[in-house]
N, C-alpha and C positions, 0 to 999 in steps of 0.2 A: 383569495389566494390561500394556498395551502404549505405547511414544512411539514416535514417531519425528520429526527434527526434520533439517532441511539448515542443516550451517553455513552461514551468508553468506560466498559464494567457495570454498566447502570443500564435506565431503562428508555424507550422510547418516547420523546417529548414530540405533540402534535400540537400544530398551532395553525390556527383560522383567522386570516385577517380582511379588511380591506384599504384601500389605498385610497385617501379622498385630500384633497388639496394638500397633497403633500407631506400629510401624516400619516397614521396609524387608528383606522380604528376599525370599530366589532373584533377585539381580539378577545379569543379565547385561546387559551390554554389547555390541554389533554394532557392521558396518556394511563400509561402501568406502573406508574412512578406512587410512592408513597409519600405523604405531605400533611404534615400536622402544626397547628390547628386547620380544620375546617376551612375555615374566614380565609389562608393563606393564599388559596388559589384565588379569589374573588380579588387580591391584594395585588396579586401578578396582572390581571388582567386591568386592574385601573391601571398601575404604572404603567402596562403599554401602554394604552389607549395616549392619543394624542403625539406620539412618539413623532419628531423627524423619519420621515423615511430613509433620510440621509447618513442616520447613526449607525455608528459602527457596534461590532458586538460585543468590545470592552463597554461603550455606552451603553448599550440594553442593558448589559447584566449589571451594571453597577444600579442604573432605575430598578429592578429586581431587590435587588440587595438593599436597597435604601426602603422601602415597600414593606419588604415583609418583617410582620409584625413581630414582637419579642419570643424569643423562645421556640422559633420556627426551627422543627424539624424536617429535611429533606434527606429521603433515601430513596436511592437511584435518580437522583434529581439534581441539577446544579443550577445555578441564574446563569451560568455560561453556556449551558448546554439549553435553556431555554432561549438565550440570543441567537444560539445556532440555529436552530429551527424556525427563529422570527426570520432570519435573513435569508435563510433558503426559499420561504414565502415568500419572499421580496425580490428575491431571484429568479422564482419560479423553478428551485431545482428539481430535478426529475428523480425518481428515486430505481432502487434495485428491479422490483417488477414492473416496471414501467416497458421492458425491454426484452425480447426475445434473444437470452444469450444461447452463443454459443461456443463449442468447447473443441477444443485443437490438442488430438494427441496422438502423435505420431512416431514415426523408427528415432534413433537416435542420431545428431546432424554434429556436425561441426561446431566449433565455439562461435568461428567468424560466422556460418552462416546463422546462429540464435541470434547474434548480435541484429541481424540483418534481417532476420526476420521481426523482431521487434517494431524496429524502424516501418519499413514496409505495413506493417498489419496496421501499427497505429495508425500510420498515414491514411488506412482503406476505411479506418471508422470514422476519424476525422473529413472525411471527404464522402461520408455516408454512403459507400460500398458494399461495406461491410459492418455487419450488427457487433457489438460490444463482444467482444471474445475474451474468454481462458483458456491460454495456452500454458498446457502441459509441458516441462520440457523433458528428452532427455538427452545425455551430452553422450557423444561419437569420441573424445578423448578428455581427458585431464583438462583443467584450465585456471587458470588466474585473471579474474575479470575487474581492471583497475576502473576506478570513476573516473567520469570526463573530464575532472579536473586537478583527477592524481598526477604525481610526478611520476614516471616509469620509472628512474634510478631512484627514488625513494621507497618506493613500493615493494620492488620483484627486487631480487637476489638473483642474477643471472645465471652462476653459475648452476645452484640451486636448480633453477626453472631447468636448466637443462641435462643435467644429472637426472633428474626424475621423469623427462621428457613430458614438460609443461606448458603448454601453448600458453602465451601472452594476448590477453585483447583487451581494448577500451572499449566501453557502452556510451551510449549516448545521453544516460543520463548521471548525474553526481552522486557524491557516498563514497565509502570507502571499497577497498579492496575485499574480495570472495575467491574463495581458493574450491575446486568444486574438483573431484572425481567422479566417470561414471558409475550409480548404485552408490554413491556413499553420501547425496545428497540429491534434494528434493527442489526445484527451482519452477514457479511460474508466475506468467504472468497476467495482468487485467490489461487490455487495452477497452478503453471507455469513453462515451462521450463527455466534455467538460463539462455540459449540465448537469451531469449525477452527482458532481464534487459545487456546484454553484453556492455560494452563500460561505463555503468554508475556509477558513486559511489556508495555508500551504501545510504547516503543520497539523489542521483538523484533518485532512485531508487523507493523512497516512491513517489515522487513527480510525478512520469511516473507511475505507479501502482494506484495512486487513481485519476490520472487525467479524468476519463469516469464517474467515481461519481461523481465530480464537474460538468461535463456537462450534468448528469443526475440531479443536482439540480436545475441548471440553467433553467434546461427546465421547472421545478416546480417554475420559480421565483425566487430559491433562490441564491444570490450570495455568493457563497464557494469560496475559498480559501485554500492550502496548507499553514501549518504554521510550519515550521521548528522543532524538525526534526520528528515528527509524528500523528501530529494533522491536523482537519480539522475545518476551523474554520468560521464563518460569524460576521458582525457585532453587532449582536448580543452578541457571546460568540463562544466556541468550540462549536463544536456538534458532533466530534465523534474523537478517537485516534486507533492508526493503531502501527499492530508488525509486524517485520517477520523474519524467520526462513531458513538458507538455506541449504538442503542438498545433500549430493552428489550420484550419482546413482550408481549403482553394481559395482563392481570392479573399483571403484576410477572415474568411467563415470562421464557426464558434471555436469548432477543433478538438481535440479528444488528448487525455491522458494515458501515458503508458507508465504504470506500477507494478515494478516486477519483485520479485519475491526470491532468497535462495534460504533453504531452511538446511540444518548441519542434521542427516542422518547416521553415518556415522564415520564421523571424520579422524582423518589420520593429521593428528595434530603434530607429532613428531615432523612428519613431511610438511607439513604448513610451513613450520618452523624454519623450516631449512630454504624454503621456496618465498613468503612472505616478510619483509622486511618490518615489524611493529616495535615503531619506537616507545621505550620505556614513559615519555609524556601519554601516550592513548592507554599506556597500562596504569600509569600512579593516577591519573584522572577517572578512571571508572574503579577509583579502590582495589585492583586486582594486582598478586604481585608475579602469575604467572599469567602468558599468554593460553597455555592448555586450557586454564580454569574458567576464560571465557565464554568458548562456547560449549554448551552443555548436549550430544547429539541426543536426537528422537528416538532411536534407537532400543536407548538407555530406558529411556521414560515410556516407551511406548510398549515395550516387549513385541512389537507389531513386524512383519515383514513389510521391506518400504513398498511395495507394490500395494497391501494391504491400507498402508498410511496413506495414500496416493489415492485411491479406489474411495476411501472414507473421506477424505475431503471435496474428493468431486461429488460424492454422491448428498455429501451434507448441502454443497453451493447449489446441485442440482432440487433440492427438497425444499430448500427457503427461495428459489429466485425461477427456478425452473433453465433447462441446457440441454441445449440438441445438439448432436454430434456433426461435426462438421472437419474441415480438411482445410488446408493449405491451398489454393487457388494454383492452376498451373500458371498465371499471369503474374502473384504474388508469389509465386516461387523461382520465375524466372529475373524476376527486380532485384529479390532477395540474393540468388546466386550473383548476380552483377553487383550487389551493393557488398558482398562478402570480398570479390575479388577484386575493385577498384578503390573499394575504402574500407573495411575493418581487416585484412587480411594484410594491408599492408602496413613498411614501417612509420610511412611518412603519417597514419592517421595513431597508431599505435604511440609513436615518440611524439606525439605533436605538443605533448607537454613532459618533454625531454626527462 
């Protein structure tokens, strides 16, 4: 059995096992990681060795941690990020080039029908129709995209929303509220089989799914960051929050994730303000005393035209994973139109958490 896993900010841990009456062994340990003393690695691979296969990866990492010897230095290297790798071997998860992606970028649509396309596509890789897709979005008018488990009168300002002429929609998956204009912000998503996230929490999970737009910023300059448990964020400020949704395939099958993305290019926070409801508790808990000072846009940091920003991250995801161009299915566009207009489009799925 094989893992492999990238710390978040660090380097990639490879790990070779086998599976014999219910333990752990021939494991070894790899990688690009740096590890001082010598003897360390040889120290990792006894603690596993023998291991339950049944342990969890606060267990692995803590046998890691007990293991290595005084004075161990690890850079880009964690004993958490080496459980993550033991349990994706254990999992058998699949990794990035495992898979023939492809990339969806098309005119600009409706809020209801993104919403709906979401739904729809994940459904098509979950039910192995369709290969692992990023989809590009862009947006056809203004929007406020509350989470599935926001309140609508907590969230939106109605008046607001409609002053500035704001479509209202819920996504199908949880997180907080996104305020998006078309060109003033940058939104896409991964729809993916579950096996590529296998072996990880729910929170590893964000932090392995947006780790190729962190090194697509990087290549722009910018230094990003994952910031617990769904933000991305630089020294600046955030610059973009991330959901996702996972569903299961045809008759109870593995099933695929959908993690979507909206990054702030350059947002009119004045109008947010007027349209978005953020109560003072989600401001004095991230230390911020204005709502502006939250998000930081790309913009700023980037000096880049968004088309440009857009073109750079695809071609970065294209260079490490490889992505053929590909379209909207007339079948998945026609489900998508039906699931815009009998369920995101309207009030009863919109207020359904009043």
């Amino acid at each position: 059995m094989h893992g492999e896993y990238k710390v978040p900010g660090g380097k990639l841990v490879l790990v070779d096992l086998e599976e014999r009456d219910g333990v752990l062994r021939d494991v070894r340990v790899a990688g690009d990681f740096f590890l001082e003393p010598d003897e360390a690695i040889l120290a990792i691979d006894r603690a596993l060795e023998g291991t339950p296969v049944t342990t969890d990866a606060a267990g692995i990492a803590a046998r890691v941690e007990a293991a290595l010897p005084e004075g161990t230095v690890m850079y880009g290297l964690t004993a958490e990020g080496i459980a993550v790798a033991v349990r994706r071997a254990v999992a058998q998860a699949t990794d990035w080039t495992d898979y023939d992606w492809q990339l969806i970028r098309e005119a600009p649509q409706s809020p209801e029908l993104h919403m709906a396309l979401d739904e729809v596509i994940t459904a098509e890789v979950a039910a192995g129709r369709r290969p692992p897709t990023l989809r590009v979005w862009e947006w056809g008018a203004p929007a406020v995209i509350i989470g599935s488990f926001q309140s609508l009168r907590n969230e939106v300002d109605p008046e607001g929303a409609e002053r500035h002429g704001i479509t209202v929609v819920r996504r199908i998956s949880g997180g907080g509220a996104m305020f998006v204009e078309p060109g003033n912000t940058i939104t896409y998503s991964l729809s993916v089989p579950v096996s590529l996230v296998s072996g990880l929490s729910f929170a590893d999970s964000y932090a392995y799914l947006d780790d190729w737009v962190l090194e697509a910023l990087g290549d722009m300059g910018i230094k990003a960051w994952y910031q617990p448990l769904n933000d991305i964020a630089t020294e600046a400020g955030k610059i973009a929050g991330a959901a996702q949704k996972r569903m299961v395939g045809p008759e109870g099958g593995a099933g695929a994730v959908l993690h979507h993305v909206t990054m702030a290019y350059d947002i009119d926070a004045d109008k947010m303000l007027e349209v978005l409801r953020i109560g003072r508790e989600k401001l004095s808990g991230k230390g911020i005393a204005s709502a502006k000072k939250r998000v930081d846009p790309l913009r700023r940091q980037t000096g880049l035209p968004r088309e440009t920003v857009i073109d750079r991250m695809v071609e970065s995801f294209r260079t490490r994973y490889g992505l053929s161009t590909g379209q909207v299915t007339a079948q998945e566009l026609a489900r998508a139109e039906e699931l815009a207009a009998t369920k995101f489009g309207t009030a009863e799925w919109t207020a359904r958490v009043p």
